[in-house]
N, CA, C and O of each residue as an XYZ file, in Angstrom:
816
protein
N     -21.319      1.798     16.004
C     -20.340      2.315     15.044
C     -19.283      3.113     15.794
O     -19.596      3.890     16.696
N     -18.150      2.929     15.445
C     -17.292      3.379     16.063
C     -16.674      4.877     15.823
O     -17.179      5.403     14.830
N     -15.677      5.715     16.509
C     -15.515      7.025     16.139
C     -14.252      7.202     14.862
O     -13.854      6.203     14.263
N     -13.860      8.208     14.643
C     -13.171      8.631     13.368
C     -11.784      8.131     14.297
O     -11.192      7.105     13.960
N     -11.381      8.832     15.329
C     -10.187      8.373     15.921
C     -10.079      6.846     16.569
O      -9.194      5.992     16.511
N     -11.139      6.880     17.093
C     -11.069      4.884     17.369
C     -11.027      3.910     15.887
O     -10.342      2.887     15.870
N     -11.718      4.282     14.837
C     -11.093      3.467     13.826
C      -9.333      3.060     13.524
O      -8.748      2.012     13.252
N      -8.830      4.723     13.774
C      -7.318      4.495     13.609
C      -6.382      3.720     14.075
O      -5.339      3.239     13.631
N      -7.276      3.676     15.610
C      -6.408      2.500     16.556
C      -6.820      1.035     16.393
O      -6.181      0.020     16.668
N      -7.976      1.168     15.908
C      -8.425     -0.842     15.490
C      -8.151     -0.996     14.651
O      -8.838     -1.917     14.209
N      -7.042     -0.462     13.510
C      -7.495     -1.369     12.341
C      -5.989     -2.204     12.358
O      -4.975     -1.596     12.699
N      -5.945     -3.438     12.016
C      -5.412     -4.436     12.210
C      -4.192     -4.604     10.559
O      -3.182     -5.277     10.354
N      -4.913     -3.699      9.777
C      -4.135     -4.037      8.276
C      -3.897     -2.879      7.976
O      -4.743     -2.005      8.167
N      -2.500     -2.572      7.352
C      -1.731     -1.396      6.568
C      -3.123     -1.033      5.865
O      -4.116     -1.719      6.108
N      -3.173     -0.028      5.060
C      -4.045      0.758      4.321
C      -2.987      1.225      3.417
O      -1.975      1.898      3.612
N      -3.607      0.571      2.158
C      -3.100      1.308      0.925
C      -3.461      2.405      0.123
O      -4.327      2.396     -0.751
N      -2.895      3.162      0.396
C      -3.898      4.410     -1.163
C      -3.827      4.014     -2.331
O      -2.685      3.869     -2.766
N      -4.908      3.720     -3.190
C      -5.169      3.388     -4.471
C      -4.869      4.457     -5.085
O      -5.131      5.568     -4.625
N      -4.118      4.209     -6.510
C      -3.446      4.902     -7.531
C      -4.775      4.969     -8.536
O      -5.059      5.995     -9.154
N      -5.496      3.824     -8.613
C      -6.348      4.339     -9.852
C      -7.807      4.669     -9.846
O      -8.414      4.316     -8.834
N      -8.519      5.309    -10.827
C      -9.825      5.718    -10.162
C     -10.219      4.307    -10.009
O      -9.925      3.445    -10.837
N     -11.068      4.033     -8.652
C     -11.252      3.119     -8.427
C     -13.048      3.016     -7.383
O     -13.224      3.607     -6.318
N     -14.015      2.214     -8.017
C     -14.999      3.033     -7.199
C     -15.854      1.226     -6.223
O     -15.654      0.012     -6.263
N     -16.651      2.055     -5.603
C     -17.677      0.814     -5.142
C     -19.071      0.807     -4.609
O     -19.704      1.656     -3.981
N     -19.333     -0.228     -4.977
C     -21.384     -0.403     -5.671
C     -21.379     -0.741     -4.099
O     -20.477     -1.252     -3.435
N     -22.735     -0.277     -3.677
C     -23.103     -1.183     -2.527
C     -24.740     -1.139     -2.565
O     -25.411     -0.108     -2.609
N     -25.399     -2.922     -2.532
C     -25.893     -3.294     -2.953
C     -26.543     -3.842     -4.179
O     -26.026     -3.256     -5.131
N     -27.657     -4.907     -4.703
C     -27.527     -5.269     -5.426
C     -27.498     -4.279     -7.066
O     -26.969     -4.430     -8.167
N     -28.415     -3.234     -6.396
C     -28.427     -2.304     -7.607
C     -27.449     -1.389     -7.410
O     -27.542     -0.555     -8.311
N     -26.426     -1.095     -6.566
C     -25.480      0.006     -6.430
C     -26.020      1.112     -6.105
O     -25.688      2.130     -6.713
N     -27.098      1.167     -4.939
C     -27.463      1.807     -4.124
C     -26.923      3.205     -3.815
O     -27.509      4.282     -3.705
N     -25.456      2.823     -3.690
C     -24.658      3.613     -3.503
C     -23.431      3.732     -3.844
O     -22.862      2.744     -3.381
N     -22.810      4.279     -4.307
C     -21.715      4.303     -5.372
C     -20.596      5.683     -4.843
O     -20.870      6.872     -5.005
N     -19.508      5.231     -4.291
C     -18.567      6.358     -3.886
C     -16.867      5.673     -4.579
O     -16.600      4.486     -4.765
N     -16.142      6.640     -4.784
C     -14.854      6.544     -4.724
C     -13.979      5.908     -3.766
O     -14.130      6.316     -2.615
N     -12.993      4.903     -3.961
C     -12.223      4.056     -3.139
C     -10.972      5.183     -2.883
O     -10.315      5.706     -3.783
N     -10.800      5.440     -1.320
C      -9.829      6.042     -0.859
C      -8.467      5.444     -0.405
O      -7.365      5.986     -0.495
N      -8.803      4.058      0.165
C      -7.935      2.882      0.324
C      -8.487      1.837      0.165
O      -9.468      1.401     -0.436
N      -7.457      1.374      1.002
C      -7.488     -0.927      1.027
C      -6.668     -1.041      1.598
O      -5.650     -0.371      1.775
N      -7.140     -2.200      2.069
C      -5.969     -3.014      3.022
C      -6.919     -4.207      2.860
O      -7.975     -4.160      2.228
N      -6.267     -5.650      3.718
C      -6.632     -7.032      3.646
C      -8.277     -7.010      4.374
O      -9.270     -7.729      4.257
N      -8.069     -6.253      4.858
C      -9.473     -6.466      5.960
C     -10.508     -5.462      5.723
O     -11.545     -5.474      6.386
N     -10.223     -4.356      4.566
C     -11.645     -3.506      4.704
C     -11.068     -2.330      3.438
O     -10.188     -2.713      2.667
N     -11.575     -1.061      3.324
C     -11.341     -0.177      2.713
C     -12.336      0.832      3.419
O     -13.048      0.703      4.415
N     -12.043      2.303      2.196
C     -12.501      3.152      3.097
C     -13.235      4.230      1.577
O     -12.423      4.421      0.671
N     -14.070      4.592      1.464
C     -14.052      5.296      0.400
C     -15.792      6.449      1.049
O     -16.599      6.476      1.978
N     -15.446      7.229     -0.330
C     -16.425      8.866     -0.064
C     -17.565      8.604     -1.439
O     -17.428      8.107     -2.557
N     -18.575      9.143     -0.788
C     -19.594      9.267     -1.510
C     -20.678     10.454     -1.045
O     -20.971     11.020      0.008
N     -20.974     10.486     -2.022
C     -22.131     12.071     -2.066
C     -23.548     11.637     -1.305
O     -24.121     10.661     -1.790
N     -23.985     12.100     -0.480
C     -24.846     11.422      0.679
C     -26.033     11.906      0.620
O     -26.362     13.023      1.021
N     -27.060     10.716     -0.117
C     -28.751     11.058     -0.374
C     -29.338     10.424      0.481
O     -29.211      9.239      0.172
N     -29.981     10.528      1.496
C     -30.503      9.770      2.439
C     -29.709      9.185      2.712
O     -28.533      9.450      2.467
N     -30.412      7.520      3.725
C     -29.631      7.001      4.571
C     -28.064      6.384      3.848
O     -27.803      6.405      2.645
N     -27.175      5.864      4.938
C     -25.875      5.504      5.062
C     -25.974      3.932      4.338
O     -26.886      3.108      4.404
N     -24.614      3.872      3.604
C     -24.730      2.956      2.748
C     -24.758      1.623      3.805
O     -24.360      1.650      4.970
N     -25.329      0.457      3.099
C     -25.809     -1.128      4.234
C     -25.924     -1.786      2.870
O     -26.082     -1.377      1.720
N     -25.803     -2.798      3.372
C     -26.359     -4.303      2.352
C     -25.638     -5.208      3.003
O     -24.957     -5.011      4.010
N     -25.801     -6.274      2.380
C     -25.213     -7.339      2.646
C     -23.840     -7.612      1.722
O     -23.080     -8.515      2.073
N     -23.583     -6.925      0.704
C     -21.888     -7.619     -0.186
C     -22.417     -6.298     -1.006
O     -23.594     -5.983     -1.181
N     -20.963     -5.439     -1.573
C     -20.469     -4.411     -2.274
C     -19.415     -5.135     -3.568
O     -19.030     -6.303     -3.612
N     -19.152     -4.146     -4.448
C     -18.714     -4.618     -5.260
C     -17.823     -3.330     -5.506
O     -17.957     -2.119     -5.333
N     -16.802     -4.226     -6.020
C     -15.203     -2.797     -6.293
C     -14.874     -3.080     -7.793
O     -14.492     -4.185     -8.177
N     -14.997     -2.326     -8.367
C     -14.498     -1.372     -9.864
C     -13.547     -1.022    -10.174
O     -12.883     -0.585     -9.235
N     -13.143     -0.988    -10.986
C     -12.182      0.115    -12.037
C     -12.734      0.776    -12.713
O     -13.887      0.394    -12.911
N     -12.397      1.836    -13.307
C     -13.628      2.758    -14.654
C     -13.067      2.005    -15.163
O     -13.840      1.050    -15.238
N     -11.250      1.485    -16.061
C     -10.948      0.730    -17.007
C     -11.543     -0.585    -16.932
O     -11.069     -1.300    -17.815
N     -12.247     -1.074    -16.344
C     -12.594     -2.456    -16.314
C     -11.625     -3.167    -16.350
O     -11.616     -4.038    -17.220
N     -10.358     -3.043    -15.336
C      -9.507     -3.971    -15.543
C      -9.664     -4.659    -14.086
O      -8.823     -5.496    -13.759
N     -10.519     -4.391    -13.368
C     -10.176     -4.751    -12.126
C     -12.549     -4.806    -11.747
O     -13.348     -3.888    -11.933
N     -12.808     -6.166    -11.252
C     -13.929     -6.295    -10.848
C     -13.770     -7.413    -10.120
O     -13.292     -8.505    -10.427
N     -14.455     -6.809     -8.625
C     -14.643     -7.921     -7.769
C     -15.880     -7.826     -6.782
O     -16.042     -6.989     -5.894
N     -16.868     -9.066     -7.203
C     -17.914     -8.768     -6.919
C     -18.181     -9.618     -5.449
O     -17.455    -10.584     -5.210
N     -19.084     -9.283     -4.626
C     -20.441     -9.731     -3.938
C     -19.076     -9.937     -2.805
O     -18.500    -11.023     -2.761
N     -18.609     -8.671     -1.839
C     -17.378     -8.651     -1.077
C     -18.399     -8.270      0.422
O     -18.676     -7.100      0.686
N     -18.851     -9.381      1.256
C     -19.556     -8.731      2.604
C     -18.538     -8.370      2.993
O     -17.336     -8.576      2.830
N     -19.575     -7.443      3.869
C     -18.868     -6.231      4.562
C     -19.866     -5.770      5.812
O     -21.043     -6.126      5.857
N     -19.307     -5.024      6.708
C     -20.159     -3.982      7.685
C     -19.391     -2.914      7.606
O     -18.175     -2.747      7.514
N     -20.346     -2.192      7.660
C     -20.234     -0.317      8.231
C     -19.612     -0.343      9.746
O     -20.115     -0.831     10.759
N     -18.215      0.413      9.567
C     -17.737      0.467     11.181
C     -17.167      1.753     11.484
O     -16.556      1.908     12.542
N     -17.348      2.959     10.418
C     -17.728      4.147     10.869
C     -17.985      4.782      9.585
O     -17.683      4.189      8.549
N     -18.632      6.186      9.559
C     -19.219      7.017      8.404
C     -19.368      8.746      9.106
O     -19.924      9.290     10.061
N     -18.870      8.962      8.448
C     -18.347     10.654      8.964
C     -18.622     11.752      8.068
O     -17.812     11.536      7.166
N     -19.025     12.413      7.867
C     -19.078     13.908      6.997
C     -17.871     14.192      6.532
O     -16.981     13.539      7.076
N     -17.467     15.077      5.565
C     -16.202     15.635      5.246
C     -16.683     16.826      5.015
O     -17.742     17.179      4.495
N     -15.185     17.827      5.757
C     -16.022     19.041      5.811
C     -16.119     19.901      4.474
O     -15.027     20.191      3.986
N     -17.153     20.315      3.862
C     -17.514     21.431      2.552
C     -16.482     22.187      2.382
O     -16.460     23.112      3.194
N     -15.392     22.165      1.469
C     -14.546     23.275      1.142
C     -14.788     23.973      0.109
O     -13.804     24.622     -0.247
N     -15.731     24.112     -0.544
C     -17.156     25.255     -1.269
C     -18.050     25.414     -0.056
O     -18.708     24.507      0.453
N     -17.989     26.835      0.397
C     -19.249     26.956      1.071
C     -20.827     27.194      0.575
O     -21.833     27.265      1.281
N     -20.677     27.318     -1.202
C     -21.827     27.108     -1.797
C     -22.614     26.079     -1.780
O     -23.794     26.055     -1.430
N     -21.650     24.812     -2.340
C     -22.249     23.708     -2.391
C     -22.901     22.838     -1.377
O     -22.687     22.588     -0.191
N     -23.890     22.415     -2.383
C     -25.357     21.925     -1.265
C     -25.225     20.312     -0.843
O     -25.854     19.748      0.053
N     -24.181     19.702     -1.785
C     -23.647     18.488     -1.475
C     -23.270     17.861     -0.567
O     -22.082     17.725     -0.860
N     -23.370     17.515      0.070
C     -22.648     16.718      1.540
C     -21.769     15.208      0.762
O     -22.193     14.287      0.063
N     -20.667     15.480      1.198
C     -19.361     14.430      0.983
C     -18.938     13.575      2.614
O     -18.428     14.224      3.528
N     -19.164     12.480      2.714
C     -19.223     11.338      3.665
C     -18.047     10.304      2.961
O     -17.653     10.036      1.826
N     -17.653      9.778      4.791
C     -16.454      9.061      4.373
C     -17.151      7.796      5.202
O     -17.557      7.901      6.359
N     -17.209      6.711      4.488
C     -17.563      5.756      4.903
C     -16.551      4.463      4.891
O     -16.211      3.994      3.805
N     -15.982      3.784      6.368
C     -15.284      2.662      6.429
C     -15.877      1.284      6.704
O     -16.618      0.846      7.583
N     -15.144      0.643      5.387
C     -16.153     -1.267      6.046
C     -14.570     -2.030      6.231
O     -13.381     -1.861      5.959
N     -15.546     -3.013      6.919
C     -14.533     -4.159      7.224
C     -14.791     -5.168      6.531
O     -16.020     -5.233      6.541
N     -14.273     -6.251      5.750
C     -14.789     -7.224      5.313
C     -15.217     -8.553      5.951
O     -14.671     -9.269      6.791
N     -16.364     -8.647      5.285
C     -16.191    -10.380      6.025
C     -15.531    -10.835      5.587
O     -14.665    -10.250      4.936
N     -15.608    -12.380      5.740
C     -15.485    -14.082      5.453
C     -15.365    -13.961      4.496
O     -16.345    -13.768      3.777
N     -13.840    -14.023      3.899
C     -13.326    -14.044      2.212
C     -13.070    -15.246      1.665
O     -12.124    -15.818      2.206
N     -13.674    -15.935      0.619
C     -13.481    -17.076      0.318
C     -11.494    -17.292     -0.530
O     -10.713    -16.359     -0.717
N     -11.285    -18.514     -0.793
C     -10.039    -18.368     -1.257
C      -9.904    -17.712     -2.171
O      -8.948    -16.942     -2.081
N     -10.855    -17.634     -3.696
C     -10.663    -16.471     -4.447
C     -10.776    -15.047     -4.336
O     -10.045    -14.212     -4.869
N     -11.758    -14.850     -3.595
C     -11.781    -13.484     -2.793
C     -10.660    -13.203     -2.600
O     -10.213    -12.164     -3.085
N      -9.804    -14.109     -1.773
C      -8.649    -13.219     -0.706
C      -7.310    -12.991     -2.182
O      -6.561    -12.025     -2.034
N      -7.125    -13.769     -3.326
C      -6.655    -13.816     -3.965
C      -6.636    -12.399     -5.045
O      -5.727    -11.660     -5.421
N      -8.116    -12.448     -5.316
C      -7.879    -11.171     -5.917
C      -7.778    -10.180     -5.589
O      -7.264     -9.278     -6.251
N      -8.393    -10.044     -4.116
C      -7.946     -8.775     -3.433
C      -6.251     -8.272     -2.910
O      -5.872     -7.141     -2.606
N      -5.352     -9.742     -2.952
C      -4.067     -9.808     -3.103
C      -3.227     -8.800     -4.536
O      -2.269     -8.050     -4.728
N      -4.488     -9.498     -5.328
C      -3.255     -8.952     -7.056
C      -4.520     -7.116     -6.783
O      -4.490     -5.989     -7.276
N      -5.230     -7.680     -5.967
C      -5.662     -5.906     -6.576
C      -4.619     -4.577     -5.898
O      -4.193     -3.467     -6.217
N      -4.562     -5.612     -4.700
C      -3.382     -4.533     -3.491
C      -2.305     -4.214     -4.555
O      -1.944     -3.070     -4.828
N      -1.868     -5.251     -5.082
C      -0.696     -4.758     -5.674
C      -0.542     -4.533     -6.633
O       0.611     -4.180     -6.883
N      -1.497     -4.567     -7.772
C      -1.359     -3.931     -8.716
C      -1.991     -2.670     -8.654
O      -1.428     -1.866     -9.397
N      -3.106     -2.126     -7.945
C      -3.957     -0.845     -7.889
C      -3.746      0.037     -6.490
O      -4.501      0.813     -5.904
N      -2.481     -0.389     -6.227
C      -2.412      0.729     -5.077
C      -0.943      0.663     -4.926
O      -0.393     -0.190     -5.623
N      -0.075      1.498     -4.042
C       0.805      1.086     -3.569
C       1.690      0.168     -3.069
O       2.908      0.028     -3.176
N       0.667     -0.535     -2.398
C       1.147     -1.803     -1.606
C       1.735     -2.448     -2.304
O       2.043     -3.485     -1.716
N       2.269     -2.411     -3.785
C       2.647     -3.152     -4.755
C       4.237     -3.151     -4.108
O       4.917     -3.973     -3.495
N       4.413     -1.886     -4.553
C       5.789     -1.895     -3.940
C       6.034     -1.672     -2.710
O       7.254     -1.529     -2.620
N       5.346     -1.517     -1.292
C       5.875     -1.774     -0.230
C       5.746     -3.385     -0.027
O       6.731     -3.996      0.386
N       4.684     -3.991     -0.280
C       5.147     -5.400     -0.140
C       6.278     -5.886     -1.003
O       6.985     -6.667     -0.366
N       6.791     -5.645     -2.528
C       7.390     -5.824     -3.031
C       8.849     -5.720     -2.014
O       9.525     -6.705     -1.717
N       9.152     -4.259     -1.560
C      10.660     -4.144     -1.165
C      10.394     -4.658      0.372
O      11.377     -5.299      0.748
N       9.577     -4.595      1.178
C       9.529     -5.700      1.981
C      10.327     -6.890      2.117
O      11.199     -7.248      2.908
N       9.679     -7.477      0.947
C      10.083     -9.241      0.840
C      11.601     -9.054      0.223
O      12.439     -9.940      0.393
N      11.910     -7.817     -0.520
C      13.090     -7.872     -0.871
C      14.432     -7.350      0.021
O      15.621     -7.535     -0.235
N      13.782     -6.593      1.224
C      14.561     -6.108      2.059
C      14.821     -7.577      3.012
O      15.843     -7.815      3.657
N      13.988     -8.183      2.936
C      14.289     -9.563      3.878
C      14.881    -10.409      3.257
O      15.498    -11.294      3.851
N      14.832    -10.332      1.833
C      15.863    -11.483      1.173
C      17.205    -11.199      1.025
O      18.055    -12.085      0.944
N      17.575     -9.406      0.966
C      18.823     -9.246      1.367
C      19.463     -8.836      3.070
O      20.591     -8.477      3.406
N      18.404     -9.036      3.773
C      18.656     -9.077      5.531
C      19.717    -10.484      4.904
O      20.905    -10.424      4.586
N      18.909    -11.532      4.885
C      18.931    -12.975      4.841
C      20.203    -13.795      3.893
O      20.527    -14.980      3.816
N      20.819    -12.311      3.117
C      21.731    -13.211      2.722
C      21.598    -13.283      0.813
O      22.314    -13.329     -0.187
N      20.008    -13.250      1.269
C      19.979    -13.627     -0.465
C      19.806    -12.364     -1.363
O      18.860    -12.307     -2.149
N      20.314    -11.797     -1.303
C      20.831    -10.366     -2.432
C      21.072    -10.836     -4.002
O      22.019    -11.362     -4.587
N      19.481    -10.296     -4.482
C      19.598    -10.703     -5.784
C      20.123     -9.198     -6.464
O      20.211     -8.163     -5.803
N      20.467     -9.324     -8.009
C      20.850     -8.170     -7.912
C      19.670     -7.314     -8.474
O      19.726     -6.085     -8.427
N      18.582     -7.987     -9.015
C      17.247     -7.010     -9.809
C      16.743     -6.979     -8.942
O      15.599     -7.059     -9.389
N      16.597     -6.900     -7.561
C      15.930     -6.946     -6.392
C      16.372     -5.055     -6.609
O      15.632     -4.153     -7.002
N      18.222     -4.969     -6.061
C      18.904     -3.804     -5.887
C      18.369     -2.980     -6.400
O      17.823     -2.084     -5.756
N      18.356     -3.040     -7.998
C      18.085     -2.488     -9.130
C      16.704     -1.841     -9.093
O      16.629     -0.613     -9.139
N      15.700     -2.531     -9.019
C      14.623     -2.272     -8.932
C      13.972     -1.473     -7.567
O      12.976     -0.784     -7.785
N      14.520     -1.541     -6.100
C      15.010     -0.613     -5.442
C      14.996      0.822     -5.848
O      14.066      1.615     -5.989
N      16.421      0.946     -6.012
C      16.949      2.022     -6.648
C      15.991      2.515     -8.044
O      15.625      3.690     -8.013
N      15.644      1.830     -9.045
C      14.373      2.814    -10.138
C      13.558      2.801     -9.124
O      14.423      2.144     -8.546
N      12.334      2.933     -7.975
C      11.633      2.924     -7.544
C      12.035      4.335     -6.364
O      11.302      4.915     -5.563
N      13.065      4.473     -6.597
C      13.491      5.575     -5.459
C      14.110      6.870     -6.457
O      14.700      7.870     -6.048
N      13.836      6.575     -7.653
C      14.248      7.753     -8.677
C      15.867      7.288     -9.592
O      16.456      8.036    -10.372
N      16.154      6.343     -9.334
C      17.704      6.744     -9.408
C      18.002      5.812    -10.832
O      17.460      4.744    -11.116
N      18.858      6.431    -11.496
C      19.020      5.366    -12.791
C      20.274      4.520    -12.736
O      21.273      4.750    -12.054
N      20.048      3.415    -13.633
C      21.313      2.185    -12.790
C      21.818      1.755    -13.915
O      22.238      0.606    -14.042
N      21.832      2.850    -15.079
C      22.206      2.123    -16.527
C      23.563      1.763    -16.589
O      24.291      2.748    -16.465
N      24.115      0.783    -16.725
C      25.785      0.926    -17.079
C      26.238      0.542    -15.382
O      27.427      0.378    -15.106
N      25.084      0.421    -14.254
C      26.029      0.690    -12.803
C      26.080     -0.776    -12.206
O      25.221     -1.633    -12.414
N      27.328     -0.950    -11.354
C      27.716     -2.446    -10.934
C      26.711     -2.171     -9.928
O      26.005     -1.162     -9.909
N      26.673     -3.472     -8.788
C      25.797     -3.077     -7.682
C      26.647     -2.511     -6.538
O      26.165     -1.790     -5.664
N      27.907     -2.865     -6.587
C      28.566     -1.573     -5.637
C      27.839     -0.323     -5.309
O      27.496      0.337     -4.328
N      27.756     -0.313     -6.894
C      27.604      1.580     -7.557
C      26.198      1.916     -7.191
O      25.887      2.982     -6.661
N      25.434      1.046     -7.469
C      24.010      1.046     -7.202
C      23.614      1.344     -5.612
O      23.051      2.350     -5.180
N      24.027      0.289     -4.936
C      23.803      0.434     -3.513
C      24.401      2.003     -2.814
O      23.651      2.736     -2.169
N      25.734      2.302     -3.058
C      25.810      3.411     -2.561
C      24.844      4.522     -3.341
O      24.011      5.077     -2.625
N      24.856      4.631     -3.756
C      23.821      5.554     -4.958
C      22.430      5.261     -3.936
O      21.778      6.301     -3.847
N      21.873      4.222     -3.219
C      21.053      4.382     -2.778
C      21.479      4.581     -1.315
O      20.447      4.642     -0.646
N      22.264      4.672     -0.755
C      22.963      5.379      0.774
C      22.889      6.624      0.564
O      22.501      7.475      1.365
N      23.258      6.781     -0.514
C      23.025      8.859     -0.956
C      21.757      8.960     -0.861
O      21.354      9.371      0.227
N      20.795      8.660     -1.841
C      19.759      8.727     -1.957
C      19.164      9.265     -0.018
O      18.679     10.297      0.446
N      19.493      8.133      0.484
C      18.506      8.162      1.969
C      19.427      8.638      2.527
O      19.434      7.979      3.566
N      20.674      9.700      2.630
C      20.686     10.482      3.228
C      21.641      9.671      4.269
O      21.611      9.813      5.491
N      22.586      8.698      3.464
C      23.071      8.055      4.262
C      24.881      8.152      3.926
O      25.076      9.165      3.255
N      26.037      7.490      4.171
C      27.300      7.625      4.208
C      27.124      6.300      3.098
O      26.421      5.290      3.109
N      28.291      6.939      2.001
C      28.266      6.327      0.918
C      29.411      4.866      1.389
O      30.509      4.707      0.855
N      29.006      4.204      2.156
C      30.605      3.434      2.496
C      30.361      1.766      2.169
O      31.122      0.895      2.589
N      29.041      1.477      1.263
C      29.053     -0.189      1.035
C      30.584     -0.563     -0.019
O      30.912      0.067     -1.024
N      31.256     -1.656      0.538
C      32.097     -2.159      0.359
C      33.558     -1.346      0.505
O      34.472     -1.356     -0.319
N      33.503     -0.439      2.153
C      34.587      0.703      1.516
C      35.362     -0.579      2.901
O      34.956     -1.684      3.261
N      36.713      0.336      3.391
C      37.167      0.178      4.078
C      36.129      0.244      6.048
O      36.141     -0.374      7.113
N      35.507      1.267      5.488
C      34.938      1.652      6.848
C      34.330      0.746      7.630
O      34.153      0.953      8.831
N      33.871     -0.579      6.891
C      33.360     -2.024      7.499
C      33.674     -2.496      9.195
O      33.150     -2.895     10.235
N      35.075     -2.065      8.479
C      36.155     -2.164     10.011
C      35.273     -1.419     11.352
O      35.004     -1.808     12.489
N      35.043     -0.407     10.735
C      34.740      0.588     12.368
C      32.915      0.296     12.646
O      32.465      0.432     13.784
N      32.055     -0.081     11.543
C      30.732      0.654     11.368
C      30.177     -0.407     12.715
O      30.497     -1.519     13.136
N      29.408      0.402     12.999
C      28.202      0.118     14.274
C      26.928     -0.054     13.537
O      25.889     -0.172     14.187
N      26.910     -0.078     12.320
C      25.618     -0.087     12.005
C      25.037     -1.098     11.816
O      25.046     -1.568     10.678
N      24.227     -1.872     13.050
C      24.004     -3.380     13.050
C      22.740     -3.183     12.016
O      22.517     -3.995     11.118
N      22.165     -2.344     12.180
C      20.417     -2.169     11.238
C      20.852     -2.543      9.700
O      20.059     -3.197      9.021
N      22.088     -2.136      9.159
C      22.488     -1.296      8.175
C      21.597     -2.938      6.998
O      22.179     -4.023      7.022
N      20.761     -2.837      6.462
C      20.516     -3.374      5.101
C      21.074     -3.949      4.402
O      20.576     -4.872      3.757
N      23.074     -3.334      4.259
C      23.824     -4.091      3.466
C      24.866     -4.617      3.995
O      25.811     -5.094      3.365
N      24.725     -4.547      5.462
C      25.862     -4.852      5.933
C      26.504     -6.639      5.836
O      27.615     -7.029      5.477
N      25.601     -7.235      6.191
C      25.687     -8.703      5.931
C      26.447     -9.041      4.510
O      27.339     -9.886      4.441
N      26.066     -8.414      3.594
C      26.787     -8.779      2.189
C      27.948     -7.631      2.716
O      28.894     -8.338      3.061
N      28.217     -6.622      2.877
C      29.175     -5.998      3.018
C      30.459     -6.393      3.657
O      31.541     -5.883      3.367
N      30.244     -7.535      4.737
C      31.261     -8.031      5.808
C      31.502     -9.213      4.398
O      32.678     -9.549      4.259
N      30.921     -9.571      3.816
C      31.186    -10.823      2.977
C      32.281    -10.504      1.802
O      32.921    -11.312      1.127
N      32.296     -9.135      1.769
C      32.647     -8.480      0.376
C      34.423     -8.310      0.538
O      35.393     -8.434     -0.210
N      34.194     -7.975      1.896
C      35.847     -7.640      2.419
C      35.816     -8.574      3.279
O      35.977     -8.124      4.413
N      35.666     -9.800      3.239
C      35.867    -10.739      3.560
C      36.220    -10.724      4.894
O      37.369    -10.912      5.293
N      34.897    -10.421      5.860
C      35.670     -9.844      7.376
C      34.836    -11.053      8.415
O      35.045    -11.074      9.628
């Protein structure tokens, strides 16, 4: 089993923090039962209250309390398990953080663990603006792509063209409000997100 800091450097998949209570059985009777801390494609990581030995079996199973989300008989191995330290110095409880990796995911497996990433954690919307930051690298700038952007970063777009929108999100990040200005002419900003539609706009 590996250490708390060597996990950080092997793991091969983003880690999502799950938004909803979200828990997991391990073994056939749920042996052991702790709270989901993340996910990612290849494993998760979650805490449980520690009665004897360290959770093992052969396939775990992941929950929702709403029952909107069940996915059963997910092998796995234990590839590290750590204490967390008591912040009650009363309590007699011991809190353990235990990480698995998954096995051999069949095609539905990998599927639902796809809609679970993104509907029960974050990853919803970093894969979301991901694929959307590459469709406007690429040229293809939809405009509910923009839109949806921008509500996801706080900002409201009622009534706004996407001119209006995009700079609104240059403010936002702390950036120079200049999509579609004159400044096209001078900018160095090869990274810049909008620049590709921007050279198109003033026709440069």
């Amino acid at each position: 089993m590996i250490s708390k800091s060597e996990l950080g450097e092997r793991r091969e998949h983003q880690r999502f923090q799950v938004k909803n209570r979200v828990f997991v059985g391990v073994g056939p009777h749920f042996d052991k039962v702790g709270r989901v801390i993340d996910m990612s494609l290849g494993g998760l990581a979650f805490r449980y209250v520690a009665r004897g030995e360290q959770p093992d079996g052969l396939s775990l199973d992941i929950f929702s309390t709403d029952v909107s989300f069940f996915f059963r008989h997910v092998p796995f191995k234990t590839v590290a398990d750590f204490e967390i330290p008591n912040e009650k110095p009363f309590d007699l409880l011991t809190t353990r953080q235990c990480a698995v990796q998954f096995g051999d995911l069949t095609a539905r497996q990998m599927s639902q663990l796809e809609y679970f990433i993104q509907n029960c954690t974050n990853g919803g919307f970093l894969i979301y603006h991901s694929q959307a930051k590459q469709n406007i690298t690429e040229g293809k700038m939809r405009f509910q792509e923009i839109r949806r952007i921008a509500k996801d970063m706080g900002i409201g777009t009622y009534r706004m063209n996407k001119t209006d929108i995009i700079r609104a999100i240059q403010k936002e990040e702390n950036n120079i409000e200049c999509y579609g200005t004159e400044r096209v002419d001078i900018c160095q900003e090869e990274a810049c997100l909008w620049k590709g539609d921007c050279l198109t706009l003033n026709n440069k």
